[in-house]
C-alpha positions as CSV (number, residue, x, y, z in Angstrom):
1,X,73.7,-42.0,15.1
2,X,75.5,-45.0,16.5
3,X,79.3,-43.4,16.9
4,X,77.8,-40.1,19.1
5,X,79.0,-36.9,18.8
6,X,82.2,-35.8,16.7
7,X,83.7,-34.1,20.0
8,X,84.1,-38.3,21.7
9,X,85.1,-39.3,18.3
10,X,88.0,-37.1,17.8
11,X,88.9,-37.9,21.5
12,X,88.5,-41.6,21.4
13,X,90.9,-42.0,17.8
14,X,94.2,-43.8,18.2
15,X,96.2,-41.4,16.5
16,X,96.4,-37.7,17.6
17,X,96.4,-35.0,16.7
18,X,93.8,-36.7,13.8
19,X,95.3,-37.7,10.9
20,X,94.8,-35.4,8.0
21,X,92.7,-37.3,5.4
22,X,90.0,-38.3,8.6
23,X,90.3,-34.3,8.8
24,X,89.6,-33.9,5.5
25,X,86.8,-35.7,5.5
26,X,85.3,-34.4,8.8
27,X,85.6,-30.9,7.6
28,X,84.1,-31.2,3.3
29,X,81.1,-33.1,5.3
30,X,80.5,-30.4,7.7
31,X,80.8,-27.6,5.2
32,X,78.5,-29.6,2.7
33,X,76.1,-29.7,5.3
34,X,76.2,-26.2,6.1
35,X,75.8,-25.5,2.3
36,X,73.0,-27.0,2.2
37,X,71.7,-25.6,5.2
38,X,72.6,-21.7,3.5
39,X,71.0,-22.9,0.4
40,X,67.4,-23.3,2.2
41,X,68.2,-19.9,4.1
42,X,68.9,-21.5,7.2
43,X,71.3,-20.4,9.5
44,X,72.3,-22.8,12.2
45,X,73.4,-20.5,14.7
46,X,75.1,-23.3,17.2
47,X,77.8,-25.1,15.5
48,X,79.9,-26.7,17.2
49,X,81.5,-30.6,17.9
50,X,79.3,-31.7,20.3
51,X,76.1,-30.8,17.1
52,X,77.9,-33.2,14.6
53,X,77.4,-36.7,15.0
54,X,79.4,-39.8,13.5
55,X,77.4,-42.7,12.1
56,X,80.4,-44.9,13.5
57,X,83.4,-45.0,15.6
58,X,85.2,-46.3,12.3
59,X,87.9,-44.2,11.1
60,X,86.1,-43.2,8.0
61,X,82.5,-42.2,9.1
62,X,79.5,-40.5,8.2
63,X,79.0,-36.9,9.7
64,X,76.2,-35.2,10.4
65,X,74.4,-31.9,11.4
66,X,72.4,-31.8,14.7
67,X,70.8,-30.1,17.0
68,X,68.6,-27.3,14.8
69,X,66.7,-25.8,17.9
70,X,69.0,-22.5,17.8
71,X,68.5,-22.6,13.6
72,X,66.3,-19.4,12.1
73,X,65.0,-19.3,8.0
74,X,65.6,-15.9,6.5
75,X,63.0,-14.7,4.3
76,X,65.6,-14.3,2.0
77,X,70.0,-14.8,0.9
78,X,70.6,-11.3,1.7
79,X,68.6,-11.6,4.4
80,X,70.2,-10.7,8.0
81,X,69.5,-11.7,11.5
82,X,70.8,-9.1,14.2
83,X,69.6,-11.9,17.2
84,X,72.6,-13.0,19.3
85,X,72.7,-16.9,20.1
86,X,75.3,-19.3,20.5
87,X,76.6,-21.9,23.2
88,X,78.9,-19.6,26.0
89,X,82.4,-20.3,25.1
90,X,81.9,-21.1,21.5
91,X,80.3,-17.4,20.0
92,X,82.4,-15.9,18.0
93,X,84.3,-12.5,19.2
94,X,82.1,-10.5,16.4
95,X,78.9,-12.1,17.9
96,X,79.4,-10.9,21.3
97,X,81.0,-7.5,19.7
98,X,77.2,-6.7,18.1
C-alpha cells in the first residue's frame, strides 16, 4: 500500500501525540481486521506497527493487516496453540512467561 507501514505514518503526522479521531480510526480498523482474522481461526501471532500498512499518508486512511508468515489456523475456536513466536521486543510478558 502506497502510505507504508502504520509505524512511518504515525511518525510522519503533523500533530502529535495523534489526534484522537485518526486514533480511533486506526485502532476499530485493526481490531476489525483481527476479527476477522479470529473468525477464520487464524491467529496472527506478530502484530505489531511495522505489520499494518496505510493506503495513504492522508490523515484519514485505509489500514491494513500484513505480514501473515508467523499466522497459524486452529482446527477449531477453542482451539489452542502452546508454540511461542513473536518479534523480540514486542511478545507479550505471558508469551515469554509460557
Amino acid at each position: 500500500m502506497a502510505g507504508g507501514d502504520l509505524f512511518n505514518y504515525i511518525v510522519k503526522q503533523p500533530n502529535q501525540p495523534l489526534l484522537e479521531d485518526q486514533t480511533k480510526m486506526i485502532i476499530r480498523q485493526v481490531a476489525t481486521g483481527l476479527q476477522a482474522l479470529h473468525k477464520r481461526n487464524i491467529i496472527h501471532r506478530d502484530i505489531k506497527v511495522d505489520n499494518m500498512l496505510v493506503a495513504s499518508t492522508e490523515l484519514e486512511t485505509e489500514v491494513r493487516i500484513s505480514d501473515l508468515g508467523s499466522a497459524i489456523k486452529l482446527q477449531s475456536a477453542d482451539g489452542t496453540s502452546n508454540f511461542q513466536i513473536g518479534t523480540p521486543g514486542y511478545v507479550a510478558p505471558e508469551v515469554l512467561k509460557g
